[in-house]
Kinemage of the C-alpha trace (Angstrom):
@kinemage 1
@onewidth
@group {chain A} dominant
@subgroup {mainchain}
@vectorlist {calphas} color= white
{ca unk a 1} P 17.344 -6.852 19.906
{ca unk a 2} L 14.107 -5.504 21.697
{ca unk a 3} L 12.153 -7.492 24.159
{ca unk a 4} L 8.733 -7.920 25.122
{ca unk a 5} L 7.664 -7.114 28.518
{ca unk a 6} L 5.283 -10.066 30.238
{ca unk a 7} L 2.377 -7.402 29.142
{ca unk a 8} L 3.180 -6.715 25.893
{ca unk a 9} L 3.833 -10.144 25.352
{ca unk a 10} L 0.423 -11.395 26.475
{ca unk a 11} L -0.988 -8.996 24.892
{ca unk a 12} L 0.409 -9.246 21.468
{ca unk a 13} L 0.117 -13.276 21.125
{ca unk a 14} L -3.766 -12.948 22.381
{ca unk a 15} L -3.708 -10.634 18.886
{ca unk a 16} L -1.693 -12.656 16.249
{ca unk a 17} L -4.740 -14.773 14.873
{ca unk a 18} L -7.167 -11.470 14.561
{ca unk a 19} L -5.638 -10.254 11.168
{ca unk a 20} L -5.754 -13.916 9.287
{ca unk a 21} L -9.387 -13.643 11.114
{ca unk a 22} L -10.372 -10.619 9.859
{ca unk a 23} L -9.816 -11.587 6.621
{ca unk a 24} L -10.998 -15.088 6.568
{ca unk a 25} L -14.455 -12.825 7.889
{ca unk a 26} L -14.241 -10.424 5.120
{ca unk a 27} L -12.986 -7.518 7.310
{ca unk a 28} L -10.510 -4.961 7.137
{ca unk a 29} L -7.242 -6.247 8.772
{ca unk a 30} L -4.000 -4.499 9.781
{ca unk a 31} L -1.228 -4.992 7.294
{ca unk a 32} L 2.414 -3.834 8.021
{ca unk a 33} L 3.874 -1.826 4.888
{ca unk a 34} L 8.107 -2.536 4.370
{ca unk a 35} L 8.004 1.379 3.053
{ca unk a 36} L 8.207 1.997 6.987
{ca unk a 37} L 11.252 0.109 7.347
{ca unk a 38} L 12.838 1.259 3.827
{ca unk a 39} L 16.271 1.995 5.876
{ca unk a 40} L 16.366 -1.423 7.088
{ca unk a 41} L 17.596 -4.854 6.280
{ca unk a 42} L 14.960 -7.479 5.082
{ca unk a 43} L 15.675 -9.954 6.764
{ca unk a 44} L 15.663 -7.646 10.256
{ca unk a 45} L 12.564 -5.493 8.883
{ca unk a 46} L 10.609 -8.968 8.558
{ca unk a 47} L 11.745 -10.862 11.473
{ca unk a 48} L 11.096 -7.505 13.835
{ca unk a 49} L 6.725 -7.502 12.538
{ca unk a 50} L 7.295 -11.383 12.964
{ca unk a 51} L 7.728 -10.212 16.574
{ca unk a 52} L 5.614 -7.976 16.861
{ca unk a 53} L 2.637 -10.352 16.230
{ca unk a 54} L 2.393 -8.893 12.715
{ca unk a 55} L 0.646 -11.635 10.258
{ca unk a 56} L 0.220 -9.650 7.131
{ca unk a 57} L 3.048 -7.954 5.110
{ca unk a 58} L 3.346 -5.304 2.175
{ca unk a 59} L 6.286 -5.839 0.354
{ca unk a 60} L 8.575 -2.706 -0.650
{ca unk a 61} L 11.106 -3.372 -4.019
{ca unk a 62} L 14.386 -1.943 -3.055
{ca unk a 63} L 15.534 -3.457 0.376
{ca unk a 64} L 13.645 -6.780 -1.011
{ca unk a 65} L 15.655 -6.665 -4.203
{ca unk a 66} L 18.936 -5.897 -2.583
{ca unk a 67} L 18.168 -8.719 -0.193
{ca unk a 68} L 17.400 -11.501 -3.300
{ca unk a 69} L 20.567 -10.003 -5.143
{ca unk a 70} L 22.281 -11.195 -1.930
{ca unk a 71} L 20.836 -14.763 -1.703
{ca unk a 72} L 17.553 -15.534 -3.170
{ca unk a 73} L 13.345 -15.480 -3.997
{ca unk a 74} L 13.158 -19.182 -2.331
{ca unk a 75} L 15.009 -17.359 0.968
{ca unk a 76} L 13.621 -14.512 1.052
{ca unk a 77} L 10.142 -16.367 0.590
{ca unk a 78} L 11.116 -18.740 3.646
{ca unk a 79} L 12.077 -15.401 5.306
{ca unk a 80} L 8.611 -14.671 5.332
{ca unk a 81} L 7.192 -17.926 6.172
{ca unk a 82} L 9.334 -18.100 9.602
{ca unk a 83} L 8.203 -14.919 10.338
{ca unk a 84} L 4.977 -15.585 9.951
{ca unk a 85} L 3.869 -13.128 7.525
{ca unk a 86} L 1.967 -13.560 3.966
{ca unk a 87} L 2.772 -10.663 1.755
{ca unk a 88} L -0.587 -9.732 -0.055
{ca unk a 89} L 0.945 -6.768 -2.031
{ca unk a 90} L 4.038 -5.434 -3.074
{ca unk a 91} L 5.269 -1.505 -4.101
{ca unk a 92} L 5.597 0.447 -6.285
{ca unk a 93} L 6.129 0.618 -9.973
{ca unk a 94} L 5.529 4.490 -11.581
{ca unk a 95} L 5.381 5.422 -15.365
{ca unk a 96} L 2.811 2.607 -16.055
{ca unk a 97} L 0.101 4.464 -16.572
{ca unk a 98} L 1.498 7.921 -18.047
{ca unk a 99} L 1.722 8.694 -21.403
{ca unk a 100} L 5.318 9.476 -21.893
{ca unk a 101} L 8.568 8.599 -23.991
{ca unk a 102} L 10.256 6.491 -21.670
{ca unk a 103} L 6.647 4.217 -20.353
{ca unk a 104} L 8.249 1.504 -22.596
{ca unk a 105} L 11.159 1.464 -20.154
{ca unk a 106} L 9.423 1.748 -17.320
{ca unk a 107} L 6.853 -1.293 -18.340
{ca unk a 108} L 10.353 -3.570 -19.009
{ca unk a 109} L 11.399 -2.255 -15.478
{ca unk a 110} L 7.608 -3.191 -14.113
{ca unk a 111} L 7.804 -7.112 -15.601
{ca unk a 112} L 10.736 -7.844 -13.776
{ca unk a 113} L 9.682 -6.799 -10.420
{ca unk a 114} L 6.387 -8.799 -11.113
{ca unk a 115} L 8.374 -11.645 -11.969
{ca unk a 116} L 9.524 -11.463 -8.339
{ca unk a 117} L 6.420 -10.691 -6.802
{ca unk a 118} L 5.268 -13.723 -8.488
{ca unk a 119} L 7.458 -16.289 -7.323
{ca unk a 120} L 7.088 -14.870 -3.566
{ca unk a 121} L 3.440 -15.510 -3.951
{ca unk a 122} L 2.569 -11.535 -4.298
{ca unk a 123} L -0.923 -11.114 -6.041
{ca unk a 124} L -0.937 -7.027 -6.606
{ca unk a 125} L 1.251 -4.879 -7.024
{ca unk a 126} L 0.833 -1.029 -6.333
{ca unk a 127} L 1.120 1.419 -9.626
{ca unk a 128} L 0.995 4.936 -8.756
{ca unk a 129} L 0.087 7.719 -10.843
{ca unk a 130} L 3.174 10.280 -10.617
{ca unk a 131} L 2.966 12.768 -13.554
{ca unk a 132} L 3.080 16.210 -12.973
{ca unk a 133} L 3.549 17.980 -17.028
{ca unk a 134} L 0.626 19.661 -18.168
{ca unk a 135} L -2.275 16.764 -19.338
{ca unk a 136} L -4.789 17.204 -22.455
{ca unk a 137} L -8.051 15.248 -23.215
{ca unk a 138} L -6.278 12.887 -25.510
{ca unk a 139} L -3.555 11.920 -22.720
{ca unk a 140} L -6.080 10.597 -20.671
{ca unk a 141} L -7.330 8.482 -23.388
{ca unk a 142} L -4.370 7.222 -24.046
{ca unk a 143} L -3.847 6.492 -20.056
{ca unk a 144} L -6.686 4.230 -20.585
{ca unk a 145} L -5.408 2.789 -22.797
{ca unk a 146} L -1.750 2.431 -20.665
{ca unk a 147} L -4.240 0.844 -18.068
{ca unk a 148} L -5.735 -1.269 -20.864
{ca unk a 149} L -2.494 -2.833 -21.343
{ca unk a 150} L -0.596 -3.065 -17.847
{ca unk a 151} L -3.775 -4.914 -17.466
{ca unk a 152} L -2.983 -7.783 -19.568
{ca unk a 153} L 0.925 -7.148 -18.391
{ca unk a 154} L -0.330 -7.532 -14.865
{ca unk a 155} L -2.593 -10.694 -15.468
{ca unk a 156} L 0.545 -12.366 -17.540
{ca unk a 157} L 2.036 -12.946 -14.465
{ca unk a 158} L -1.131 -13.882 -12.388
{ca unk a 159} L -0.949 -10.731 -10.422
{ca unk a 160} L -3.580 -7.100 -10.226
{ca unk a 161} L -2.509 -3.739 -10.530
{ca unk a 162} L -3.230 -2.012 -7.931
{ca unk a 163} L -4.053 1.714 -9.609
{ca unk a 164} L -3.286 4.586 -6.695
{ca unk a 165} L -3.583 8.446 -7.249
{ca unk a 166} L -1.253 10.907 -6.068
{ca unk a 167} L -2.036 13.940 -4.466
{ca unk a 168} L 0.560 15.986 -6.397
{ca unk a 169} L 0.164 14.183 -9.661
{ca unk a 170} L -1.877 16.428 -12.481
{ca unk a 171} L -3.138 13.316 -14.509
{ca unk a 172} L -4.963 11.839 -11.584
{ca unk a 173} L -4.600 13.139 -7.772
{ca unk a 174} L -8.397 12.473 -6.547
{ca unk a 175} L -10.332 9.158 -6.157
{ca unk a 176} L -12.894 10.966 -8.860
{ca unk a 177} L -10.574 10.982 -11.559
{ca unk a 178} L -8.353 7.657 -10.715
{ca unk a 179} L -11.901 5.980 -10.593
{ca unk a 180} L -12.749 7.607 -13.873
{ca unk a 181} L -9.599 5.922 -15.458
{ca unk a 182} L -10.158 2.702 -14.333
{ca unk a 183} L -13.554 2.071 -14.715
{ca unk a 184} L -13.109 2.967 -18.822
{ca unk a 185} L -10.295 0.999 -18.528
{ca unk a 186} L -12.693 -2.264 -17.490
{ca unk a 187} L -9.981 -4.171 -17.195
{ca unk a 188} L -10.143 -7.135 -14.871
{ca unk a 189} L -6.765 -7.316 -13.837
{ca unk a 190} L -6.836 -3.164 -13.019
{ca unk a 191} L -8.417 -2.154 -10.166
{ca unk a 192} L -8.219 0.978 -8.021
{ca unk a 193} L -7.120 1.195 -4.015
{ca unk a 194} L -7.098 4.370 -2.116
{ca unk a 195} L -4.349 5.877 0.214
{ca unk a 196} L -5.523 8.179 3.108
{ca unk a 197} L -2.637 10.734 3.114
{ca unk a 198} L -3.051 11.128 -0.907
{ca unk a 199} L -6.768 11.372 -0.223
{ca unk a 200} L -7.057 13.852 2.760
{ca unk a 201} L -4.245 16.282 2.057
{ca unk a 202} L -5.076 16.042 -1.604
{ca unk a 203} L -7.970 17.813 -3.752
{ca unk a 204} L -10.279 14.490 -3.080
{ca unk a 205} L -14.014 15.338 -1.831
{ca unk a 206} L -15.504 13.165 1.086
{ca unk a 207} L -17.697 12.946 -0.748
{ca unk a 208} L -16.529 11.121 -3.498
{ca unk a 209} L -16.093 7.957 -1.062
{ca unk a 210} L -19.737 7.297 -1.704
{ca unk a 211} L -19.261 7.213 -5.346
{ca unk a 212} L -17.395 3.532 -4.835
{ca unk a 213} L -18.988 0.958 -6.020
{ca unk a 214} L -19.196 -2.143 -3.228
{ca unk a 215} L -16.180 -4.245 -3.221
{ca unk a 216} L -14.547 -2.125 -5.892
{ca unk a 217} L -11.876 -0.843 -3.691
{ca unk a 218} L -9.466 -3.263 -3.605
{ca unk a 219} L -6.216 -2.854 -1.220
{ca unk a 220} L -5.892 0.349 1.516
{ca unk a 221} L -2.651 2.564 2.235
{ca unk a 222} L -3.580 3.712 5.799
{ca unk a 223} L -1.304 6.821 6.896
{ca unk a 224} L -2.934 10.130 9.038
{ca unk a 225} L -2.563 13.559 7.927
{ca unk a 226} L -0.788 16.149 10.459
{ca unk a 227} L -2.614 19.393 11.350
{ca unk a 228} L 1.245 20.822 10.680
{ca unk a 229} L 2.775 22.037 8.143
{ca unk a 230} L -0.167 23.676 6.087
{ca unk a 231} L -1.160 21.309 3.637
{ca unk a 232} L 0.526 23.604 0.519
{ca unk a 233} L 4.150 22.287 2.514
{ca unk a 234} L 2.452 18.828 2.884
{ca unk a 235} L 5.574 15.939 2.007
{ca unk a 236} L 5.627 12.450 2.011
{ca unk a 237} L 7.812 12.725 5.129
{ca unk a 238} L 5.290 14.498 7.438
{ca unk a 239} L 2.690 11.457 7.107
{ca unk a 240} L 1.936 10.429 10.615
{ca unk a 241} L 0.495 6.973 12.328
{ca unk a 242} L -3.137 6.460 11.944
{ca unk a 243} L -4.711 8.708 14.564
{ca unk a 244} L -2.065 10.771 15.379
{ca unk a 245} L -3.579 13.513 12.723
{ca unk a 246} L -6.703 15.173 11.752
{ca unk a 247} L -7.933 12.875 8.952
{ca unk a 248} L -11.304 11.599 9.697
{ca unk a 249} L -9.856 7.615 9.871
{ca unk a 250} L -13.122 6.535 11.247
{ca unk a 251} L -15.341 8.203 9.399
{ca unk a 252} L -13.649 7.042 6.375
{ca unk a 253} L -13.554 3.211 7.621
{ca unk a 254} L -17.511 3.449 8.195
{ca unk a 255} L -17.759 4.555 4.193
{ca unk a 256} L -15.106 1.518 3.022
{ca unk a 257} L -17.270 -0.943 5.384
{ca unk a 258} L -20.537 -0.046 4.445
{ca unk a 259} L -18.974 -0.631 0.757
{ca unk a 260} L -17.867 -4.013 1.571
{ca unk a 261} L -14.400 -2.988 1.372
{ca unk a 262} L -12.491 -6.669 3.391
{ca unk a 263} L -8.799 -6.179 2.933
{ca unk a 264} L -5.553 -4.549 4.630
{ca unk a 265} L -4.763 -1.148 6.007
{ca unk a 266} L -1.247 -1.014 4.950
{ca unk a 267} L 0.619 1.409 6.866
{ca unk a 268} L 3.049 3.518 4.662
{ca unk a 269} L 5.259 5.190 6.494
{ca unk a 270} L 8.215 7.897 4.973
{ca unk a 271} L 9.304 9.647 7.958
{ca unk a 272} L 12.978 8.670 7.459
{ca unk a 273} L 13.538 8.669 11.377
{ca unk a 274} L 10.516 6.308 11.363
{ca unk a 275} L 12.111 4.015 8.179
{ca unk a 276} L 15.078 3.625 10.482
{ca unk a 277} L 13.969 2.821 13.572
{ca unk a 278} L 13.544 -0.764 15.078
{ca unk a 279} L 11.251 -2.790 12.870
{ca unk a 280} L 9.046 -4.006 16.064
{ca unk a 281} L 9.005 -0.899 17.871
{ca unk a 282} L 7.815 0.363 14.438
{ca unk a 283} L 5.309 -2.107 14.179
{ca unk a 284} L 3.815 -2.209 17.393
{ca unk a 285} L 2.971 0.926 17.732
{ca unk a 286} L 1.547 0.638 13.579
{ca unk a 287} L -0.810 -1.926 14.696
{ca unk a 288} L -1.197 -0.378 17.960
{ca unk a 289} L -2.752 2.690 16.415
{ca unk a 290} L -4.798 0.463 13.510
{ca unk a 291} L -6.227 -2.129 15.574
{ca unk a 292} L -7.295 0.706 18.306
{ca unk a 293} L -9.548 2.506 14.960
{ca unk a 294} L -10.599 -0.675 14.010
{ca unk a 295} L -12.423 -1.572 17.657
C-alpha cells in the first residue's frame, strides 16, 4: 500500500472539498474514470482515488460487474460511500445506436447494466458510437430513430444516455455529425458529451465547438493526444494524461465554459501499463494534471 508524504498529504486533504465545490458552483470538476484502473480490483481501484482525495467517480462495467458477481450492488455501493466517491456516470454500452442485426441483443445486454447503474445511484451512462461498415442516408435515419428509443430505454430506468462519437467510427466520428443525430433525435433522456482524444485525433473541426448550444454538452472524457505516433497509427492505448500532449486542453475548456458546460472531466485512460498500475499513484497524478488546467 502507498503512502502519503506529510506534503502530499497536506496538500491533497486542502483539495478534497474543491470537486463537490465545483460542482455545487456549476463548474467543471475533476472526475476519476475506473477505465484507468480496468486491470484492477474494485474494491482496490476505489479505495486507492478514496486516497488520493478523489470525490467523484466514473464507473467502468467489467471489474464492477465481476466485483457484484462476487458479493453485491448494496457492497459495492457502500464501497463507494467509504471511499468517498459519488459515481455520476458509468461506461460503456456499444451497438445502441447502430443499425444492425444483432442491436436487439445488444439493447437486452444495455438494460441490465442500467439496472445496475441504477441501484448504485448512476444517472448516465456512456453509449458510444462504434460502427465502422459502410453507412447510407437511410441508416442514419434509422440511428435516430435507435436514439429515439434508447431514449425511452434510458429514461425507464431513471438514467441519460450519454451519446459519444468515435474517432474511427464511419456513422458518427465528429461532434458535427454526433450533434446532428441527437438533436433530430430530441429526445430528453439523449444527450451528447464529448471526449478529447476522439475529438482531437479525429476528423472534428475546432471549430465545431462553437456550434454547441449552452449547457447542451452534458458529461466530458478528458484524455491528451500525443504528438507520437502520427495520428493515422493513433490507438486507444497511446492516449496520454491531460497536458502531457498537443491537444489544445485549454483552449478547449475556455469554449465548454463560455458554453456553460458545469460537469466532470473524466479521465479515460487505456494505456494498459497505466490500467495496472497503483490506483492512487494513478490518480494523483490524473487530478494532478486536471486540476493544474483547470487553475
Amino acid at each position: 500500500m502507498s503512502t502519503l508524504t506529510r506534503r502530499e498529504f497536506v496538500t491533497l486533504a486542502a483539495a478534497v472539498p474543491l470537486a463537490a465545490l465545483a460542482q455545487k458552483a456549476g463548474r467543471m470538476y475533476f472526475c476519476m474514470n475506473e477505465v484507468s484502473s480496468a486491470n484492477v480490483d474494485f474494491r482496490a481501484a476505489m479505495e486507492g482515488y478514496g486516497r488520493a482525495g478523489v470525490t467523484h467517480v466514473e464507473l467502468f462495467f467489467q471489474p464492477l460487474s465481476a466485483f457484484v458477481m462476487k458479493e453485491s450492488p448494496a457492497v459495492a455501493r457502500r464501497v463507494l460511500g467509504d471511499a468517498g466517491l459519488t459515481p455520476v456516470s458509468m461506461a460503456s454500452a456499444g451497438g445502441i445506436v447502430e443499425p444492425t442485426a444483432t442491436r436487439a441483443a445488444s439493447v437486452e445486454t444495455w438494460k441490465a447494466r442500467l439496472d445496475l447503474a441504477r441501484n448504485l445511484g448512476v444517472q448516465r451512462y456512456v453509449v458510444p458510437i462504434l460502427g465502422t461498415q459502410k453507412y447510407t442516408e437511410a441508416d442514419y435515419k434509422a440511428a435516430v430513430d435507435n436514439l429515439r428509443d434508447a431514449g425511452e430505454i434510458a429514461t425507464s430506468f431513471g438514467i441519460t444516455a450519454q451519446i459519444e462519437f468515435t474517432r474511427t467510427s464511419t456513422l458518427a466520428a465528429s461532434l458535427r455529425t454526433a450533434l446532428k443525430l441527437v438533436r433530430e433525435a430530441d429526445h430528453p433522456s439523449v444527450r451528447v458529451m464529448i471526449d478529447t482524444f476522439h475529438f482531437w485525433a479525429g476528423p472534428s473541426k475546432f471549430e465545431e465547438l462553437e456550434e454547441l448550444r449552452d449547457s447542451e454538452v452534458i458529461h466530458v472524457h478528458f484524455e491528451d493526444v500525443p504528438r507520437e505516433p502520427i495520428g493515422e497509427l493513433l490507438e486507444q492505448r497511446h492516449r496520454v494524461f491531460p497536458g502531457d500532449g498537443i491537444a489544445p486542453l485549454r483552449r478547449i475548456l475556455d469554449v465548454l465554459k463560455r458554453k456553460k458546460y458545469a460537469g466532470a472531466l473524466s479521465v479515460e485512460m487505456m494505456d494498459p501499463t497505466i490500467q495496472s498500475m497503483d490506483p492512487y499513484q494513478a490518480a494523483v497524478k490524473a487530478r494532478r494534471s486536471v486540476e493544474r488546467l483547470l487553475s
